[in-house]
N, C-alpha and C positions, 0 to 999 in steps of 0.2 A: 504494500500500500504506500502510497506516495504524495504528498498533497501539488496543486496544482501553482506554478508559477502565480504573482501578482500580473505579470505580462499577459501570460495564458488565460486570467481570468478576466481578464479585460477585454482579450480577444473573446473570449466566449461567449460572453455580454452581448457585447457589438456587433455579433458576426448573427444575430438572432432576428435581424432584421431584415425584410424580406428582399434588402438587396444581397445579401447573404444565399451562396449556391454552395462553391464547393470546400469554402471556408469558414464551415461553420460548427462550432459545439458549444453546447450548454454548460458551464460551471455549475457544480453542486452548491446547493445552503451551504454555508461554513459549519451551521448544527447539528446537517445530516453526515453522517460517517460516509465513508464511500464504500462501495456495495463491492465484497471481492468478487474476481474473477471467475465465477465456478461453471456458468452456463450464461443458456441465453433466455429471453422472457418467456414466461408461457403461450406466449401469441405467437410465436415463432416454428416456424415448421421445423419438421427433424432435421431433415439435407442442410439446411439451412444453421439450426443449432450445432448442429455434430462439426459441421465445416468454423463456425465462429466462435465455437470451444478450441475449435482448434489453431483458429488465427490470434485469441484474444491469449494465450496461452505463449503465443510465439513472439508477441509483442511486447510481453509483459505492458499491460494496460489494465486498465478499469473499465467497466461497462456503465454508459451513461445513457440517456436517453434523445433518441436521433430529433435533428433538428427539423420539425415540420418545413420548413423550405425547401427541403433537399426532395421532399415529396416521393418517400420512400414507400414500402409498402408495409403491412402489419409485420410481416418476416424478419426485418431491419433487426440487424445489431449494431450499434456503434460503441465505439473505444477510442478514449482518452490514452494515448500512448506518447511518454516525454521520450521519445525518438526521431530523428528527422525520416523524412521521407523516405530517401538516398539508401539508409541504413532497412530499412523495411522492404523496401523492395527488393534488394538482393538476399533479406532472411526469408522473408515468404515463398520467393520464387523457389529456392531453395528446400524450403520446410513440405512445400505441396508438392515439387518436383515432376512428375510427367501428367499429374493430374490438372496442371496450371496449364493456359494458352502466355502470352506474354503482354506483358506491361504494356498498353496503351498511355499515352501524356498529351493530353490537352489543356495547356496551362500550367498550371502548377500541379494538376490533378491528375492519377493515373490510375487505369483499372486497370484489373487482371482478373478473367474468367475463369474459374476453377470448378472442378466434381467434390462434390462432398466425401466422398467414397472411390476408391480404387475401383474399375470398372463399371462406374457409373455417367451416363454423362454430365458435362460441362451446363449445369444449370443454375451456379449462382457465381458473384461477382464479387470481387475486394473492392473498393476505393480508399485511395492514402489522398486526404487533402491536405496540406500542410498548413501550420497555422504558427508556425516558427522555424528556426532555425534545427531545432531539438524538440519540437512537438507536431505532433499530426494526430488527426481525426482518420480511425479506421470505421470503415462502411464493409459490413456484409449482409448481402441480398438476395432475393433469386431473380432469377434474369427475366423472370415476368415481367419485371418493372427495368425501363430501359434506363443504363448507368446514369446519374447527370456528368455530361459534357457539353462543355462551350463550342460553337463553330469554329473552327478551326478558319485565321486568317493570315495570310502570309505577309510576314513582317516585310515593309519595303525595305531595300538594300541586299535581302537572300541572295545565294547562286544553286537554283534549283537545281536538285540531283547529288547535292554535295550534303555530308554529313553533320548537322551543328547540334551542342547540347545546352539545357537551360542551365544559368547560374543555380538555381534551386538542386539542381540533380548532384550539384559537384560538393555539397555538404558533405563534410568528414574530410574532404580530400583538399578541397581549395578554398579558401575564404573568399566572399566576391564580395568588395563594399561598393557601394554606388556612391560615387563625387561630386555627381551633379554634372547637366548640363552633359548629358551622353556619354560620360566618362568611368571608368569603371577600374579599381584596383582589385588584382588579385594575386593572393599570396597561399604559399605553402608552408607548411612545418618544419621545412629545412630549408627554409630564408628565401626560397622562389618567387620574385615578385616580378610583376607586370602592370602596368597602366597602358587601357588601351581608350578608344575611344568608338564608336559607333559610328561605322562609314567609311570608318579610316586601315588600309594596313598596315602601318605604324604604327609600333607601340615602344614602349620604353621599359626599360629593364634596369637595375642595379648599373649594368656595364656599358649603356647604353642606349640606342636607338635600332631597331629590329624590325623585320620586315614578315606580316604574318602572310599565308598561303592565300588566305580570303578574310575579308573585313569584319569585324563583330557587328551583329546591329543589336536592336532594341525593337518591343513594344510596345515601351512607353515603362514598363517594369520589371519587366524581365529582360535579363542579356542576354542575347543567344550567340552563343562563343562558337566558331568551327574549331571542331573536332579535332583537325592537324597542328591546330595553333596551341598545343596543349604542349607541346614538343617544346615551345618558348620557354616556357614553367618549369622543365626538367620531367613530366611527365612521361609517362611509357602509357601506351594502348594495346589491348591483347584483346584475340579474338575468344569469346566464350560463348561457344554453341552460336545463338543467332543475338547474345549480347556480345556486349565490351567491358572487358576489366578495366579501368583508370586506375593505376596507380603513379604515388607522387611522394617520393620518400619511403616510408616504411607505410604511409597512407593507402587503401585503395578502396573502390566504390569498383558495383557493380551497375549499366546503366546500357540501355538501347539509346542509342541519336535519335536525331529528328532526321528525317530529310523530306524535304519539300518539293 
């Protein structure tokens, strides 16, 4: 049991309002205890419980109650987990193993369809929304009700066909602060820094001025970095099945690109 950030509970407040989609969870009373992890509600189908015993388990989280916005169905489990997204994805994918299809990312937001059960079908869904750096809202459902996801719109500046990942996914491995004004540092745990800027293939480094493969752009919040410019950082890429290892240092995240 764990209690919940001042940050996170602010987030959960706020995020309860019906501009709130994939960013959203409820904070508990301060007087009510938090409910351990042992199952899911009794409104909840089996497929559905037996799979969110088994994610809420993997996440080490709390079971909280889903946010009517997200417009979930009676089935719905949600979980409070102080882990970043980055980090969940590669444990789940992991934990369900051939019973998982793979990570979809729309936004900040990624689902993965899974079986409840070894030799059953692929009839309910995770969503990891993130709601920090170190916290995320877990969603499981059954696929009767379709995941929420944003339209997908391609950020101006891409070079379609080519590989890029969100600042969001590189948690644990890179730190990405935003400077303002389309500009963007990022650093690693054994002194790797870069300052790049959106538009632009220069960037700067410790040692100087560096010339990336293709430009970072923006959508106004997120950075969407190519994938090769990660080699500037001191980063290594490795193929895993039909993801990519990132590692950076003794650092490394597991993560699919984007490509557009």
């Amino acid at each position: 049991m764990f209690p919940v950030s001042p940050r996170a509970a602010l987030l959960l407040g706020a995020l309860l309002s019906s501009a709130a989609l994939a960013q959203t969870a409820p904070a508990a009373p301060a007087t009510t205890p938090a409910a351990p992890v042992k199952g899911a509600s009794s409104a909840t189908s089996r497929p559905v419980s037996a799979l969110a015993v088994e994610v809420s388990a993997a996440v080490t989280g709390r079971i909280i109650s889903c946010p009517a916005s997200l417009k979930l169905s009676a089935n719905a489990v949600c979980v409070y987990s102080q882990s970043g997204a980055g980090t969940l994805r590669a444990l789940l994918k992991g934990k369900l193993g051939a019973r998982a299809g793979e990570w979809k990312t729309t936004g900040k937001s990624s689902v993965l369809t899974a079986a409840p059960a070894a030799g059953s079908a692929a009839n309910a869904f995770v969503l990891l929304s993130p709601l920090g750096d170190r916290e995320t809202l877990v969603v499981v459902d059954s696929l009767k009700v379709a995941a929420p996801a944003a339209k997908v719109t391609v950020p101006a500046g891409v070079t379609k066909g080519q590989p890029y990942v969100l600042g969001s996914d590189l948690v644990g491995v890179v730190k990405v602060t935003s400077l303002g004004g389309g500009k963007y540092r990022l650093s690693t745990e054994d002194d790797g820094l870069l300052t790049v800027t959106a538009g632009q293939k220069a960037a700067q480094t410790a040692g100087g001025t560096v010339e990336l493969p293709l430009a970072p752009v923006t959508d106004g919040r997120n950075l969407i970095f190519p994938l090769a410019g990660l080699r500037a950082l001191g980063c290594t890429v490795t193929p895993a099945g039909s993801n990519l290892t990132v590692a950076c240092g003794a650092d490394s995240v597991g993560l699919r690109p984007i490509v557009f």
